[in-house]
C-alpha positions, 0 to 999 in steps of 0.5 A: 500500500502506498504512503497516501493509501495508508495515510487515507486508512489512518485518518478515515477518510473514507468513514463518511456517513450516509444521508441523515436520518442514522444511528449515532452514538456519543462518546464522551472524553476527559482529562483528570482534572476535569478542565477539558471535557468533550464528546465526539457524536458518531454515525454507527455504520463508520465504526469502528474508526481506525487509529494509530500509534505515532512513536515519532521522537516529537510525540514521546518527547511531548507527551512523555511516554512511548507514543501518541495515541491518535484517531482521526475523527471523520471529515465534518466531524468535530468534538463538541467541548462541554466543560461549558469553556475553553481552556487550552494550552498550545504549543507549536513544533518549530518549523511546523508551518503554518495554518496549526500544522504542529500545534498541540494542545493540552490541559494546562491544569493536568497536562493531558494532550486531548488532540489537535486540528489538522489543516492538511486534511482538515480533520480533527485528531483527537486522544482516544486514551482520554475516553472512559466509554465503549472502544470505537476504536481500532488500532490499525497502524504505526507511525514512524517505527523507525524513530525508535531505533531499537523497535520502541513499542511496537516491539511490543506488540510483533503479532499485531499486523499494522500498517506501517507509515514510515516516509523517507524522514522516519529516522532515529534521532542522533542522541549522545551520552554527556561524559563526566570530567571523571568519565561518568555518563550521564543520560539527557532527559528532556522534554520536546521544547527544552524547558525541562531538561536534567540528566541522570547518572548510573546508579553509585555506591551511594545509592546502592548502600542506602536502604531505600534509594538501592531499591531503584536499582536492577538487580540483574544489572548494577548500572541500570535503573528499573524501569516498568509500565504502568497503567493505571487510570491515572496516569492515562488521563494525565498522559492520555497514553496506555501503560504510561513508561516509568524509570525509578530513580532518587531526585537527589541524582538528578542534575541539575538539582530538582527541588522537592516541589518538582518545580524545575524549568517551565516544570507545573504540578498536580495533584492527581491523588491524595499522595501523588504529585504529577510534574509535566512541563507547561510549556509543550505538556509533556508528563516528565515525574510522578512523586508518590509520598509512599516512595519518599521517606524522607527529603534526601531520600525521594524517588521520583518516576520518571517518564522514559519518553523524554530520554534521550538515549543513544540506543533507543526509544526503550533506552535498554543500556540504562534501565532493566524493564520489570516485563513480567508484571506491568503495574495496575493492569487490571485498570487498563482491562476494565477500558480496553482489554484487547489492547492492554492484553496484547501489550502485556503479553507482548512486552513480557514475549519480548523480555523472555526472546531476547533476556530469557526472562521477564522480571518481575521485581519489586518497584517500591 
């Protein structure tokens, strides 16, 4: 199929209704905090839509976590905000062009992406992870695989036969390790537009000898950092992703130093539970830290989730040369199985299928 026939397939453009009267339904959406809220009404005879994955570096930077989630709303069809206004943050990828071609838009209270408009096609694309409601959805399609550089996500997912949109540009960035003066290395973090960004070190004797801070440690591999998939209900409408990556590591590695209040750079905080406190950047909403109070004794002592979308590892999108991923046992996938369970099943056996091929084993270790 040629990239036009597959970009045709990905955006519905053949999901047109028929003449009124028809069956519709409705679907509801929201962020976490409830500060965007819309539904997108649908005649029955398109569904279901086609959707994709987007693992291009652009979306796992901005969003934080190993792909965009993305369906193409048919052409004529549009939500229909109902939080009574509208209140967006916008962020426009340098070089995007002009007519909003590139721009982004997410929750600034939050930080969940909820889609954009798309001049090109003049079609609206919007975050299929925010709806809580009946799947009307199927995935059918990567977009730019080969940004991963080591297979990203849909190595996760080999048995799934999609299609793929892979242009000439579809390319894996050119990252590098940044070199201490005593010759450690340090592994950039940051998120699409820059005003969030730190680096993490390999684990150190100090950190191995504290009782809780060495728990962040893999224990197969002693220069590594354990590393997991979690998804919980939470953490997808703050993302609006699936199994949202998380690598553990204590906050007083991190330089330069982020403050206990997380409130590094253009960094904004939420709430999202009693004991969480989610960290995204206002500027571009990529999701960049969870602190749970559970995984903080004390000051010195926090460990921060980190979102493995925003490194910048040499070897890839999974960064496999830093962390150790716990593929035996994703967090709070009874969560995600109440949603979509045909996906979320797929991913989990998938992930755990790719550990065992090429590791021998999917661990299943303690994440604090």
């Amino acid at each position: 199929m040629s990239l036009p026939d597959i970009l045709a397939e990905i955006h519905n453009r053949n999901k047109v209704s028929g003449p009124e009267p028809q069956e519709k339904q409705t679907f509801p959406a929201r962020c976490h905090c409830g500060n965007i809220q819309f539904t997108v009404t649908l005649a029955t005879s398109v569904l279901p839509l086609n959707a994709g994955i987007c693992t291009c570096s652009l979306c796992r930077s901005s969003h934080g976590t190993l792909g965009s989630y993305h369906v193409s709303l048919p052409p004529g069809v549009a939500p229909e905000w109902t939080s009574n206004s509208i209140n967006l943050s916008v962020y426009k990828t340098p070089g995007g062009g002009a007519g909003g071609h590139g721009q982004r838009l997410f929750c600034p209270t939050c930080g969940a992406h909820n889609g954009h408009y798309e001049p090109y096609i003049s079609q609206w694309i919007v975050d299929y992870a925010l709806f809580d409601g009946p799947v009307f959805w199927k995935l059918v399609a990567w977009a730019f695989p080969k940004s991963n550089g080591d297979g990203g996500l849909p190595s996760w997912l080999p048995g799934e036969k999609l299609l793929e949109f892979s242009p000439d540009y579809d390319v894996q960035p050119k990252y590098k390790l940044e070199i201490e003066r005593d010759g450690g290395e340090r592994l950039r973090a940051q998120c699409l537009c820059g005003g969030v960004s730190f680096t993490i070190p390999r684990p150190s004797d100090a950190v191995r000898k504290d009782a809780h801070m060495g728990r962040c440690i893999s224990p197969s591999d002693p220069r590594k950092w354990k590393a997991f998939l979690d998804f919980c209900r939470d953490c997808r409408l703050v993302s609006s992703a699936y199994g949202v990556p998380w690598v553990l590591v204590p906050r007083a590695v991190l330089q330069p130093e982020v403050p206990s209040d997380l409130r590094i750079g253009t960094m904004k905080t939420y709430r999202s539970s009693e004991n969480v406190t989610m960290g995204f950047c206002g500027r571009c909403g990529a999701t960049v830290f969870a602190k749970d109070k559970a995984r903080c004794p004390s000051e010195r002592q926090d460990v921060l989730s980190t979102a493995v979308g925003i490194l910048r590892a040499p070897e890839g999108a999974k960064a496999e040369n830093w962390v150790t991923w716990r593929a035996g046992k994703p967090a709070w996938v009874e969560d995600a199985m109440k949603h979509d369970p045909e996906f979320v099943s797929a991913i989990v056996e998938g992930h755990r299928k790719w550990a065992l091929d090429k590791y021998g084993e999917a661990p299943d270790f303690d994440i604090l």
